[in-house]
N, C-alpha and C positions, 0 to 999 in steps of 0.2 A: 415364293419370292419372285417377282418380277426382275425379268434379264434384261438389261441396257446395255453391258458391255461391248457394245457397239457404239454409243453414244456417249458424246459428250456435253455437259450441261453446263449452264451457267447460272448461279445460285447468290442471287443480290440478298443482304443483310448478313452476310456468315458473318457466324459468331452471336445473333442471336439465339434465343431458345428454339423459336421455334425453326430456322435455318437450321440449325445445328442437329436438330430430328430430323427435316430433310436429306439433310450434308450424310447422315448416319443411315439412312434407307438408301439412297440412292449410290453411296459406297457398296453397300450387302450389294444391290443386282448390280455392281461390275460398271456401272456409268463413270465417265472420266469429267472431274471435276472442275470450273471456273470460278472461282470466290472472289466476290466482288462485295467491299464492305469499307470499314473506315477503322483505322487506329489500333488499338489493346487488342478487341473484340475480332478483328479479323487476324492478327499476327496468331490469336490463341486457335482460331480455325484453321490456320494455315498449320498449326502445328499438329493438330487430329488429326485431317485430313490432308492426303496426297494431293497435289491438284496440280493440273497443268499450267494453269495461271492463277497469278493471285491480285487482284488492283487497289489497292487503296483510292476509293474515289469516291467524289462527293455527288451524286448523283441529281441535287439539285442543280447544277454547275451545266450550261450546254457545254462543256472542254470535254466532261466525261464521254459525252459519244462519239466523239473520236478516236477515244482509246480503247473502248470497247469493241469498236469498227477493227480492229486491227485482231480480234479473235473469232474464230470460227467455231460455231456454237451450232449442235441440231434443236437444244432446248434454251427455254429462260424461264427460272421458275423466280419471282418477284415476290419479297417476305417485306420488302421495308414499308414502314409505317408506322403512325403514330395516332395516338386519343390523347382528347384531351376536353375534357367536359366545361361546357359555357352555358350560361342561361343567356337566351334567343338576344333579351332585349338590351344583354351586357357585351355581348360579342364585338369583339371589334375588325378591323381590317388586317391587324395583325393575326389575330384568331385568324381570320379565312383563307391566310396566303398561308400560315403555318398548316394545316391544316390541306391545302388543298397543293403544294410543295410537298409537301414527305411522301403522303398519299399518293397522288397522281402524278404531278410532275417529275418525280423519280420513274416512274414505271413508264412515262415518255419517254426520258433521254434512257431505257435501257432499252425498250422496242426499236427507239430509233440504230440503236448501236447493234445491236444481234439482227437485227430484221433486212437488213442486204443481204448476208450471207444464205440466211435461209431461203430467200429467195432466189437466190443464185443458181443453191442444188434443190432448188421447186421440191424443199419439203423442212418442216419443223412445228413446232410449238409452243406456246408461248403461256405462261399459267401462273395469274397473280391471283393473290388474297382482297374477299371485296369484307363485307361484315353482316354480322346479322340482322341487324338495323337497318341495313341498306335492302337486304333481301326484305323487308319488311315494308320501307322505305317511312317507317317511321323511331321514335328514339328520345325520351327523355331526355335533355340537355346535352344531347348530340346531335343537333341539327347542321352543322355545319360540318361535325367526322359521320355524318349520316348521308351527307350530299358529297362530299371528297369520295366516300368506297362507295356510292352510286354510280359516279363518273368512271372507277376503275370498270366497273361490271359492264355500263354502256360502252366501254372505250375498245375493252377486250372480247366482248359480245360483234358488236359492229366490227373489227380486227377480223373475227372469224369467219361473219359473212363476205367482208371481201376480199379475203385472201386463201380462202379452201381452195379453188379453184387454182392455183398456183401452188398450193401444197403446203399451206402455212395455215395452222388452229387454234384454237384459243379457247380455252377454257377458265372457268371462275370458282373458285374456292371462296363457300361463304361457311368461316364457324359461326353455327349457331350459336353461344356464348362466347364469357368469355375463355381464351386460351390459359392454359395452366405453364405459368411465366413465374420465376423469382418476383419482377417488379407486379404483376399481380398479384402474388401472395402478400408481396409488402404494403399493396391496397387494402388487405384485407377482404379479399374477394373468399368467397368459402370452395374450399378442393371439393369437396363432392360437387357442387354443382360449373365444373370448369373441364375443359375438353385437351384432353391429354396429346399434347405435340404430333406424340409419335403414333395418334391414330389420323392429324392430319397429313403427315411424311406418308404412311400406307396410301393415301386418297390422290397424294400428287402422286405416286408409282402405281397408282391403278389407271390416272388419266392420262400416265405418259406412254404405257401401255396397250391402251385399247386401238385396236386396226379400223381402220379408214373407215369402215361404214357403219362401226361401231361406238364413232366417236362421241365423248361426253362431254360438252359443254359448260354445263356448273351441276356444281353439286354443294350438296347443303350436310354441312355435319354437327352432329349433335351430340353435348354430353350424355353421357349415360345415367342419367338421374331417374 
C-alpha cells in the first residue's frame, strides 16, 4: 500500500464510482481528503469518507475557482466526465460544448483553483482521466468525446512540461475500455470485458507515489480480458 499520509488531496466527481475507488485507496495510504462534487452523490461521499473539505460545486461555473483557491491541496486527482455518443454528420454545437464542458472545461477551472497553491510550496500533482479512444485518437461515434479527452491529455501533458521545473506534474490516466460503472452495466456493456475501478484507484496511488525522477506521465490500463 502506498503512504500519503502526509498529503492532502483533492478528488473532483466524489460520489462517483469511479471517485469513490479512488476516495477508498487514497483513505487506505493515510491521504487527507478534499471532495469536490455536486448534490446526493457528494452528501453520500461526505458520509464514507472523512475529509477536510467538502464543496458542492459546479465546476463548469468560473465562481468555482475561487472557492477552490481558498484550499490548500498537494494533489488534484480529476474523475468528472461524460460520453455520449453522436454520429459525425448529426452532431450538433450543443453535442460539442456538452461534451467539451464536462470533459475539459471542468478540469480548467479545477487546475486553475488548486494550481497557486502548489506553486507556492514549488511542488504537486495534478492527474486526470483522458480515454482510450483518445489514446488511439480514433472512436466510432465518439468523435467529438474523442477530441474533448484528447484535449484533457494535451492540456495535462503540456501542464507537466511547463511546470516540472517549479515542482508541479501531471500525469494522464487512459482506461483502455470501458470502466465497470452501475450506469455502464445499465448500458449493457458486458463485466468481463470492463476495467474494474479499484484497479484504476491502485494506478492513481502508484503515480501519486513515484519520486521525482521516476516520475510517470500516463499510463494506459487495460481490462483483464
Amino acid at each position: 500500500m502506498a503512504n500519503l499520509g502526509s498529503s492532502t488531496i483533492m478528488l473532483t466527481g466524489a460520489g462517483g464510482a469511479l471517485a469513490t475507488a479512488i476516495a477508498q485507496e487514497l483513505e487506505d495510504a493515510g491521504a487527507q481528503l478534499v471532495l469536490v462534487g455536486r448534490g446526493e452523490s457528494l452528501a453520500k461521499a461526505a458520509d464514507r469518507f472523512p475529509a477536510t473539505e467538502v464543496l458542492d460545486l459546479d465546476l463548469t461555473d468560473p465562481a468555482s475557482v475561487e472557492a477552490l483557491r481558498k484550499v490548500k491541496v498537494d494533489a488534484l486527482v480529476h474523475t468528472v466526465g461524460a460520453y455520449a455518443p453522436q454520429d459525425v454528420q448529426k452532431a450538433s454545437g450543443e453535442d460539442l460544448r456538452l461534451m467539451f464542458d464536462t470533459n475539459m472545461l471542468t478540469l480548467f477551472h479545477a487546475v486553475q483553483g488548486a494550481l497557486p497553491h502548489m506553486l507556492r510550496q514549488k511542488d504537486g500533482m495534478i492527474i486526470g482521466f483522458s480515454s482510450g479512444s483518445a489514446a488511439r485518437l480514433s472512436g466510432p461515434k465518439s468523435a467529438l468525446y474523442t477530441a474533448s479527452k484528447a484535449a484533457v491529455a494535451a492540456y495535462i501533458l503540456s501542464l507537466h512540461d511547463e511546470l516540472k521545473a517549479r515542482g508541479v506534474r501531471g500525469c494522464v490516466l487512459y482506461p483502455m475500455g470501458a470502466v465497470d460503472t452501475p450506469r455502464n452495466r445499465e448500458a449493457g456493456l458486458s463485466w468481463d470485458a470492463m476495467i474494474d475501478p479499484r484497479g484504476l484507484a491502485k494506478s492513481v496511488a502508484h503515480a501519486l507515489t513515484r519520486p521525482d525522477r521516476a516520475h510517470v506521465t500516463e499510463l494506459k490500463v487495460y481490462p483483464d480480458v
